[in-house]
N, C-alpha and C positions, 0 to 999 in steps of 0.2 A: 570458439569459432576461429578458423585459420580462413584466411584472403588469398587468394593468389594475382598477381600482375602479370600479363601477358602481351607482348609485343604483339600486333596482329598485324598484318600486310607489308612486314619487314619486306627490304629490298636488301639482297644480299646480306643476308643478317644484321642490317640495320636499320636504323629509322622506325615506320612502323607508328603504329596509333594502339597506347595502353590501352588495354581495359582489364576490370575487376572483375573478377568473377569468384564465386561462393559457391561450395557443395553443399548438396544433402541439408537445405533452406527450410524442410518442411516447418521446422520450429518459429519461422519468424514471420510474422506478420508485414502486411503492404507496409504499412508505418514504421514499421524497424528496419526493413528493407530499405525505403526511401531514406534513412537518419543512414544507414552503415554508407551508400551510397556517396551520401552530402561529407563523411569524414572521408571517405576514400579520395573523394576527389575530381575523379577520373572524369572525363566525356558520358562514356557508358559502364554500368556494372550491370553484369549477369550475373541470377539468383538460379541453380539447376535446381529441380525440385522433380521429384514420382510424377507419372502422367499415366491416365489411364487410355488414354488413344494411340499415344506415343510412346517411342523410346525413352524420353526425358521432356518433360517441363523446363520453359525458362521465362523467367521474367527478367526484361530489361529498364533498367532504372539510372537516368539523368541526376546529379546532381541536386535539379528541380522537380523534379517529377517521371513518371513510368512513361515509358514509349512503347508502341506494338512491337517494337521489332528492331534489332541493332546486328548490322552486320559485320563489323570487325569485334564487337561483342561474342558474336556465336562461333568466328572462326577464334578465337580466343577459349570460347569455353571447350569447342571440341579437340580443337590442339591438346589443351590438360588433361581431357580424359583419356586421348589417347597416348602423351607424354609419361600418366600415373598407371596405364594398362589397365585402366577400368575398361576402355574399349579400346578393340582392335580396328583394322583399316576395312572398311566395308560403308558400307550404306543404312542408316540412322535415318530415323525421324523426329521434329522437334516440335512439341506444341507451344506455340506463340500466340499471343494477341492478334494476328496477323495470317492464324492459321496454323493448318500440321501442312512444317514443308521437309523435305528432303535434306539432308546433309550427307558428303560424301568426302571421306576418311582414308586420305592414302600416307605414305612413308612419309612426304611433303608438303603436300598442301591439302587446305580443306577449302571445299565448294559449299555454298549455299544454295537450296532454291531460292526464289522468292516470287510473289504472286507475279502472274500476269500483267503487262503494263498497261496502265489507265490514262490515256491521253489527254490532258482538262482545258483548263483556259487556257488562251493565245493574252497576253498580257500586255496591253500599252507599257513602253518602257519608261516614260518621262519619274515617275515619282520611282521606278526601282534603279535609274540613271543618278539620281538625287542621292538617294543612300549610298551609292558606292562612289561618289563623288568622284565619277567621271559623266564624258558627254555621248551623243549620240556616235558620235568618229570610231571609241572605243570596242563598240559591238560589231560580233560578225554576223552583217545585215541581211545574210541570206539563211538565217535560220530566226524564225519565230524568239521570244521569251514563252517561256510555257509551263505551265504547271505538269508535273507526271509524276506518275505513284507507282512503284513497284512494291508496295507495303506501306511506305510511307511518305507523305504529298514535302514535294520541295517543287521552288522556282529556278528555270534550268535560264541561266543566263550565256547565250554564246557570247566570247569577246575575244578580240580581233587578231591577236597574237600575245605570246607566252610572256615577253616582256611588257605587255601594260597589263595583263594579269596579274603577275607578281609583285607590280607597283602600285596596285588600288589598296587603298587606306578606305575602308568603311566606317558610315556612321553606322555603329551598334543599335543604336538605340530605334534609328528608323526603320532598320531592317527587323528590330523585335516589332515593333508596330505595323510593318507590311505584312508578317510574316501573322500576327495574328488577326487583321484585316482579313487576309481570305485562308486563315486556316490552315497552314503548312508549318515543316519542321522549320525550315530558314531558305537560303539562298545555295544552292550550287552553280557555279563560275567552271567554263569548261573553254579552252581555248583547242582546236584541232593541232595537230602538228602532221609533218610531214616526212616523220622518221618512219622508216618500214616496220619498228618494232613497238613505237608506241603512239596508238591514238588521239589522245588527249593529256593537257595539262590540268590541271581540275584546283579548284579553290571551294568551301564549305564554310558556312557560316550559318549560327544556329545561336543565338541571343539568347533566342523566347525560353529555350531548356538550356541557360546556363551554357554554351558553348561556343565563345566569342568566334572561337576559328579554329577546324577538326586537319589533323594531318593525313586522316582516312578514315573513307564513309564507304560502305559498302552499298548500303541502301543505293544510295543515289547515284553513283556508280555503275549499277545495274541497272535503273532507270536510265542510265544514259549511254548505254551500250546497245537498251530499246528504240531509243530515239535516234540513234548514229542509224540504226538499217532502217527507222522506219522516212530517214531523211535523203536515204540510198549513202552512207556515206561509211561502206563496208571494206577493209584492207585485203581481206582474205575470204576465200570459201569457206571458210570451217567456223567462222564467225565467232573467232575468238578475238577479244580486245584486250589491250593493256592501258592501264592510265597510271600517270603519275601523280601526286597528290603530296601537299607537307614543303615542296621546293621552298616559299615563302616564309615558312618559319625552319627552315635549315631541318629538316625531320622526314628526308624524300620517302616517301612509301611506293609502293607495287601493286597496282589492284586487277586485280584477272576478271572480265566478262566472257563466258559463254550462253549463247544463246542454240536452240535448236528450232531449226525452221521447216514447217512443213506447208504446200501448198502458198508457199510467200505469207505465211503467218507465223508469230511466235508461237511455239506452241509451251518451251519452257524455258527460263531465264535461270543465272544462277550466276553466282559472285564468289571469287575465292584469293586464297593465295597464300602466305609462306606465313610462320609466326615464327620466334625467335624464342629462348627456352623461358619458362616460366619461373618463378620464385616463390 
């Protein structure tokens, strides 16, 4: 069996959020998948495997366990395959836990679909103020706390500017027990900025599956490039966003949102951006 490690959402070829990824899996089972997984290390590892609906199968696997769906995972895995010329630059399908969604494969970068956004609870903040041990002053008070899913359920906490973002120290442990209180991956932390070229700062934290603090999430990312229009708070027409993510642990990453709107509705989301070369 050979691993490969792949930089996914570098920024100018650096920084970026590893993941692992495995070819041609068919031989291993969920169980040896979650064990190669737990030695690797990593945030997320993707297993490519035969699909009969799709291009390629993936299954993406935590440390602690399988998740439906990982997005600097997928642009990692598709980076490889088209880094090794197993495929060229065009339009792919991937069957996921999560669904058969779209991936799209140029010289540069690789885009994601991901489902539709699912708008959930509006969330009193006092007990998620607790865990990140700061106070009510900290949050930006004209956006909601909210659950959203574009695949997979996180807590979208706005706060108030980029330096008390980068200076919140969490408790781990309470956010593992909010987090599986109502059911979510963990917490994503997003502060706006007011640079022309980038929308937000962004913070991730994922306990419950082993990921004390991610330097780039795709999923959520994309969820939150959902909730930026669906809160009117769009830069450009062509509804494309950038965020930064990893500043806090010195590992800046790049994360590219496009969305496509028709009739003032989403009609498709998708998440992309640069990987760095593979090993």
């Amino acid at each position: 069996m050979k691993t490969y490690t792949v930089q996914a959402f570098t920024k100018d070829n650096k920084g970026g959020n590893i993941a692992g990824v495995v070819l041609d899996c068919s031989i291993f089972s969920n169980k040896e998948m979650q064990y190669i997984a737990k030695e690797l290390g990593f945030s997320e590892t993707a297993f490519i495997l035969k699909s009969a609906v799709a291009d390629f199968k993936i299954k993406f696997f935590t440390p602690e366990s399988e998740v439906d769906l990982c997005g600097h995972a997928t642009i990692a895995a598709f980076s490889l395959l088209r880094n090794l010329k197993i495929i060229s630059c065009g339009t792919y399908t991937q069957e996921t836990k999560a669904g058969v969604l779209k991936v799209f494969v140029t010289e540069n970068e690789i885009f994601m679909e991901q489902s539709l956004p699912e708008f959930l609870n509006i969330l009193n903040s006092s007990e998620i103020l607790d865990s990140l041990n700061i106070t009510e002053e900290s949050l930006d008070k004209n956006i909601p706390v909210r659950i959203i899913s574009t695949g997979l359920k996180d807590i979208f906490i706005p706060i108030k500017n980029r330096e008390i973002l980068n200076k919140i120290s969490p408790n781990q442990d309470m956010i593992k027990s909010i987090s599986k209180k109502f059911n979510v991956i963990g917490y994503h932390l997003f502060a706006l900025d007011e640079e022309v070229n980038i929308d937000a700062y962004c913070r991730n934290f994922a306990p419950l599956y082993g990921i004390d603090e991610e330097s780039a999430t795709g999923t959520s990312n994309c969820a939150l490039a959902c909730y930026l229009y669906k809160l009117n708070k769009v830069k450009n027409d062509n509804y494309h966003f950038n965020f930064i993510q990893g500043e806090s642990l010195g590992n800046i990453s790049e994360i590219k949102g496009q969305l496509k709107i028709e009739s003032n509705h989403i009609k498709e989301c998708y998440i992309g951006g640069h990987c760095s070369s593979t090993y």
